[in-house]
C-alpha positions in Angstrom: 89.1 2.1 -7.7 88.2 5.4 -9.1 88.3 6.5 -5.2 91.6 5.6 -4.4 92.8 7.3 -7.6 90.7 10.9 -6.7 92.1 10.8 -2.5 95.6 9.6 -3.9 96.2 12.6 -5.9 94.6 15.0 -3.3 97.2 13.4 -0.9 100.1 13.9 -3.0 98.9 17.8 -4.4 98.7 18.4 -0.2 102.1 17.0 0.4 104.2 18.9 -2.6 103.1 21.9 -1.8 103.7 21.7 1.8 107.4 20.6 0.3 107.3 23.8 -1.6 106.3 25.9 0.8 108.9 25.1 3.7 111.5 25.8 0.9 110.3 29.3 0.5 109.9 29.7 3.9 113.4 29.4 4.1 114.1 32.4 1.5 112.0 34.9 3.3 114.4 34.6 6.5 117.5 35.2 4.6 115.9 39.1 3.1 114.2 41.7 5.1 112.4 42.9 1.9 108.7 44.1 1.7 109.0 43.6 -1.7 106.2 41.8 -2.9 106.3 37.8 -3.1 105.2 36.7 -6.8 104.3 32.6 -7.0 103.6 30.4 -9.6 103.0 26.9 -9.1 102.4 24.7 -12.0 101.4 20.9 -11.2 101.3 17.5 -13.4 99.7 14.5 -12.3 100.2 10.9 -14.0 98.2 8.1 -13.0 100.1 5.0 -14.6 99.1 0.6 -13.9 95.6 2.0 -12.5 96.9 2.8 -9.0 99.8 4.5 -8.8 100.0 8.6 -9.1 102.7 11.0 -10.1 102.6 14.7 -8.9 105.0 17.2 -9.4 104.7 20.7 -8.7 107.2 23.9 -8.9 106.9 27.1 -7.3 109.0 30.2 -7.9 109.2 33.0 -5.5 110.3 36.4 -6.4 112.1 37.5 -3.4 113.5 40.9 -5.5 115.3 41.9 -8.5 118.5 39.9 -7.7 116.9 36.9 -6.0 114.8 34.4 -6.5 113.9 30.7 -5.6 112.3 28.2 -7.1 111.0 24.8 -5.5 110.5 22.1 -7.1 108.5 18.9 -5.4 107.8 15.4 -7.1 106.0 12.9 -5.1 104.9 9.1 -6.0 102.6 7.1 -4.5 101.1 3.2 -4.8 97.7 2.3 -3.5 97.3 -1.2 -3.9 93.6 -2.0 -4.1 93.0 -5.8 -2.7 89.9 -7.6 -3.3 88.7 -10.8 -1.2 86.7 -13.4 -3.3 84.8 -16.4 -1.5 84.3 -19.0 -4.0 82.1 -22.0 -2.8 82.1 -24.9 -5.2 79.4 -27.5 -4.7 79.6 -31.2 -6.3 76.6 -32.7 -7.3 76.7 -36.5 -8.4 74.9 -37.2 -11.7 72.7 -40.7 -11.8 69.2 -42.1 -12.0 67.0 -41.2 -9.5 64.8 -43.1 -7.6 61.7 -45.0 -9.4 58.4 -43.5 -8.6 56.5 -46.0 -6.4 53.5 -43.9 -5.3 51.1 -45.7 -2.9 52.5 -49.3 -4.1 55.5 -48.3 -1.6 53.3 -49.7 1.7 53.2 -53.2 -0.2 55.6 -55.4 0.1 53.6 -57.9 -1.7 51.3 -56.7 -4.5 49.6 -59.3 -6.7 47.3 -58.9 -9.4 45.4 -62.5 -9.1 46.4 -64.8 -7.0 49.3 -65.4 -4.0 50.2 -68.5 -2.8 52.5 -69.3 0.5 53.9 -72.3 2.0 53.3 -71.2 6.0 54.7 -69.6 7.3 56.6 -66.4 6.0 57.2 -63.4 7.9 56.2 -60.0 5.7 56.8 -56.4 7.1 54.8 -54.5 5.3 51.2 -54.7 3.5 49.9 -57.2 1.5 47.5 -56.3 -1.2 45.9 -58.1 -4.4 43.6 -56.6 -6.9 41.5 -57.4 -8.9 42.0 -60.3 -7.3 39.4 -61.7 -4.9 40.5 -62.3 -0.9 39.6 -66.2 -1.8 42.9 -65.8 -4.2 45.0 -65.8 -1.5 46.0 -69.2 0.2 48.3 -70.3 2.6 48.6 -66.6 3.7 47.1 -65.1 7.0 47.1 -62.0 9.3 49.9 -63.8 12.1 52.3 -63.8 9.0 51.9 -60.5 8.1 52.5 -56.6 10.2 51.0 -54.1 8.5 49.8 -50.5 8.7 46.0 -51.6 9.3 44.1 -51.5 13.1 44.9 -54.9 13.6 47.0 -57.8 11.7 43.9 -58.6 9.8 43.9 -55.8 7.9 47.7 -55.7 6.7 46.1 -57.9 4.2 44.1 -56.4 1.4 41.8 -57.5 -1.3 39.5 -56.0 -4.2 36.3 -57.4 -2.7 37.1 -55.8 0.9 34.7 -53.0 2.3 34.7 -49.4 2.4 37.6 -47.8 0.5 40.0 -50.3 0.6 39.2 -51.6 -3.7 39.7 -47.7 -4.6 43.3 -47.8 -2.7 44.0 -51.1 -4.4 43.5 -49.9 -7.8 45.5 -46.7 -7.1 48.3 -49.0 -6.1 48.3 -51.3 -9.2 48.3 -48.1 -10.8 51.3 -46.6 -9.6 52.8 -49.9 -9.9 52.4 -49.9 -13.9 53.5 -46.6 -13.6 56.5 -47.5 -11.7 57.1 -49.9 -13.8 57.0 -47.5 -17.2 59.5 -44.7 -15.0 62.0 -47.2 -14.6 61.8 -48.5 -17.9 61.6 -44.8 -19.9 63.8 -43.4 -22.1 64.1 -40.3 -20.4 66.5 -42.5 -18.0 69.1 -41.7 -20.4 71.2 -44.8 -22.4 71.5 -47.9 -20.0 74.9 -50.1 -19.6 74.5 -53.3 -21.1 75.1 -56.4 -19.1 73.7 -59.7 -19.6 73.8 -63.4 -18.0 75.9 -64.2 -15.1 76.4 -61.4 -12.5 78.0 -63.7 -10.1 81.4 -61.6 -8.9 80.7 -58.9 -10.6 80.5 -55.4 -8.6 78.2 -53.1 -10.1 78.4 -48.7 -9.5 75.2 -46.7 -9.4 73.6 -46.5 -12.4 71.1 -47.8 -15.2 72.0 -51.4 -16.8 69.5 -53.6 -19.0 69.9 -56.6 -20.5 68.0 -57.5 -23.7 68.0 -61.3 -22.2 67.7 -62.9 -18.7 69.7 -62.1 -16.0 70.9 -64.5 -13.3 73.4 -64.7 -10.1 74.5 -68.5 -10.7 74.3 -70.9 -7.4 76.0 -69.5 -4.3 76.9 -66.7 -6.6 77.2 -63.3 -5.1 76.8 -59.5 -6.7 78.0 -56.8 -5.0 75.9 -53.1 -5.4 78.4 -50.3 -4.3 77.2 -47.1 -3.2 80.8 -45.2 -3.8 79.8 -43.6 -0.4 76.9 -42.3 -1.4 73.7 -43.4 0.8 71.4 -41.8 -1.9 73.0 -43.8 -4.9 70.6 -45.5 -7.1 70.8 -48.9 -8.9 68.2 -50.0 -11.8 68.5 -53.3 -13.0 66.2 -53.8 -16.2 66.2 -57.5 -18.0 63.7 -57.9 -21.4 63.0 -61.2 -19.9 63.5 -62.7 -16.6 65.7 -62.0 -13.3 66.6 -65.2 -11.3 68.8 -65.6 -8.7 69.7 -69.5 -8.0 70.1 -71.5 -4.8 71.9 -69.6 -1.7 73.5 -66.8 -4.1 73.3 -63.2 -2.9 73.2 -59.2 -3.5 75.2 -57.6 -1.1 75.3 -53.6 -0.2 78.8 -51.9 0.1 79.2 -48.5 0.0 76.5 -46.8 2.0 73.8 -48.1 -1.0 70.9 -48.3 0.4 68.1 -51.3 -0.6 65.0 -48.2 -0.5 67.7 -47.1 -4.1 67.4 -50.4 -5.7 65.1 -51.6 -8.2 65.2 -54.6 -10.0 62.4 -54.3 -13.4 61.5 -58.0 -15.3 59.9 -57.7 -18.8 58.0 -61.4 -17.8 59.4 -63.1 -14.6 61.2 -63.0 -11.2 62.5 -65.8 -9.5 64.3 -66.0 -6.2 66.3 -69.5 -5.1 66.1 -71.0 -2.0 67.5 -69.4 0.9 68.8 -66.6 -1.5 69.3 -62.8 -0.6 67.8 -60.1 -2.7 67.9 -56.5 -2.1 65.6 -54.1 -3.7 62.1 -53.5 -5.3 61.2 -55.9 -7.6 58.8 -55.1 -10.4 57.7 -58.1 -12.8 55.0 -58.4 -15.2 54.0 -61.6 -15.5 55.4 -63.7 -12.1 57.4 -63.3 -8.7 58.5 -66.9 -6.9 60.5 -66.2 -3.7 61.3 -69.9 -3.4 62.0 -72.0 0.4 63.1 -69.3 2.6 64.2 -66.9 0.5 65.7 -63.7 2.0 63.5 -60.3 0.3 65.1 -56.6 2.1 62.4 -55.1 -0.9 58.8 -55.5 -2.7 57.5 -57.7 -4.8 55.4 -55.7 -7.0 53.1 -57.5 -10.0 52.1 -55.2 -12.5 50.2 -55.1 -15.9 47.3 -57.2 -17.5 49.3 -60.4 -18.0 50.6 -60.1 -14.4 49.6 -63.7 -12.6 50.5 -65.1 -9.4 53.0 -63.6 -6.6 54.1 -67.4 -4.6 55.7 -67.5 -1.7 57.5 -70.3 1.0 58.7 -69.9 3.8 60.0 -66.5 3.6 60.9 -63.3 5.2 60.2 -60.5 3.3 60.8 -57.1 4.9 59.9 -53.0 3.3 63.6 -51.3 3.2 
């Protein structure tokens, strides 16, 4: 700005006395007279509202004793100074974020002690159980299971297996407790408080608990919408037990995704027959996914009173 102002007032001192000087060049054509020319040009300048400039300036000319002229010039002038401003305004969506599974992620079934199936269930994803022994595990084998191992055998894992596979185990029952503990922390802010019957009810993103059980009631269905949002997360924490009856459902609107939903039991888990869950499931005593039971999720077991992971029938596949 301080620019404008210092070139606008050069412009208008130029232009005046160019003004002022055609004047007089007018008086010297009406005398012959050598007599000597005598100027004096005086000159204000006003800068008023930042950017506009005043200038004024007078010049007399002595032409001789009887005759003189005097020119007088005032010019004004506005610079307007414009300024372009590119304002990008970002919106970021405030929720939870996602519960920290660490290497439990590749399970979709992780016991503790035992697991028990009714043949034959189909499971995406690995199978793992520790400490558990492989002799823990019955009615489960490698043609039920696809996994990330060489072959199908190896999709399921125990603690007495070979080579490296009892360290990876108890990594993974370790990030399970520790999923457990993120999704349950206080850092996760102050939860909404819901409690029994969730049949009907359509739930945003966010944190809810329940200081009892929580159920979906027989043919019941709970909806989980994503607002459009495919990263929107949904934790669903109960003191007690989560159980889901007899053909009832949780169904995904909104973009949400099932990889964003976690459901977190203080003691047990139980899925009804021929029910649909979405989500991770973290319990810490039980899991039953009961006759063919519907699991887009994990079943994770985790802590030292963590028992038995049973099975029937099932399909059970990693989101």
């Amino acid at each position: 700005m301080n620019s404008i102002k210092f070139n606008l007032k050069m412009f208008l001192i130029l232009m005046v006395f160019a003004v002022a000087a055609a004047i007089i060049a007018g008086c010297n054509n009406k005398t012959t007279s050598p007599t000597p020319v005598t100027s004096t040009p005086t000159k204000t300048s006003t800068i008023t509202g930042g950017n506009t400039a005043t200038n004024t300036a007078t010049v007399t000319k002595t032409v001789n004793s009887t005759f003189s002229a005097t020119a007088t010039a005032t010019a004004t002038a506005t610079a307007t100074a414009t300024a372009t401003a590119t304002m990008t305004a970002t919106t970021s969506v405030t929720g939870q974020l996602p519960v920290v599974l660490g290497t439990s992620a590749r399970f979709a079934v992780l016991s503790s002690s035992i697991i028990t199936d009714v043949p034959a269930c189909s499971i995406t994803g690995d199978v793992g159980i520790s400490p558990g022994l492989r002799s823990n595990i019955s009615g489960l084998d490698a043609g039920q299971v696809t996994g990330t191992g060489s072959n199908g055998a190896y999709a399921i894992y125990a603690a007495d297996d070979a080579g490296s596979v009892p360290a990876m185990l108890i990594q993974a029952e370790t990030d399970a407790t520790n999923a457990y503990l993120d999704a349950t922390s206080v850092s996760r802010g102050t939860p909404t408080l819901i409690s029994g019957d969730q049949n009907g009810i359509t739930l945003a993103p966010g944190l809810y608990q329940s200081s009892s059980s929580i159920e979906i009631s027989t043919g019941g269905i709970l909806y989980l919408d994503g607002q459009g949002n495919a990263n929107a997360v949904f934790i669903i924490r109960s003191a007690t037990t989560i159980t889901t009856s007899d053909t009832s459902s949780v169904v995904l609107e909104g973009s949400a995704q099932a990889k964003n939903v976690f459901w977190v039991a203080g003691s047990a888990i139980t899925l009804g027959t021929n029910s649909i869950m979405k989500g991770t499931m973290i319990a810490s005593s039980s899991i039953s996914i009961l006759t063919g039971a519907n699991l887009q999720g994990r079943a994770l077991l985790q802590g030292a009173s963590a028992a038995e992971i049973s099975l029937d029938t099932d399909t059970i596949v990693l989101p």
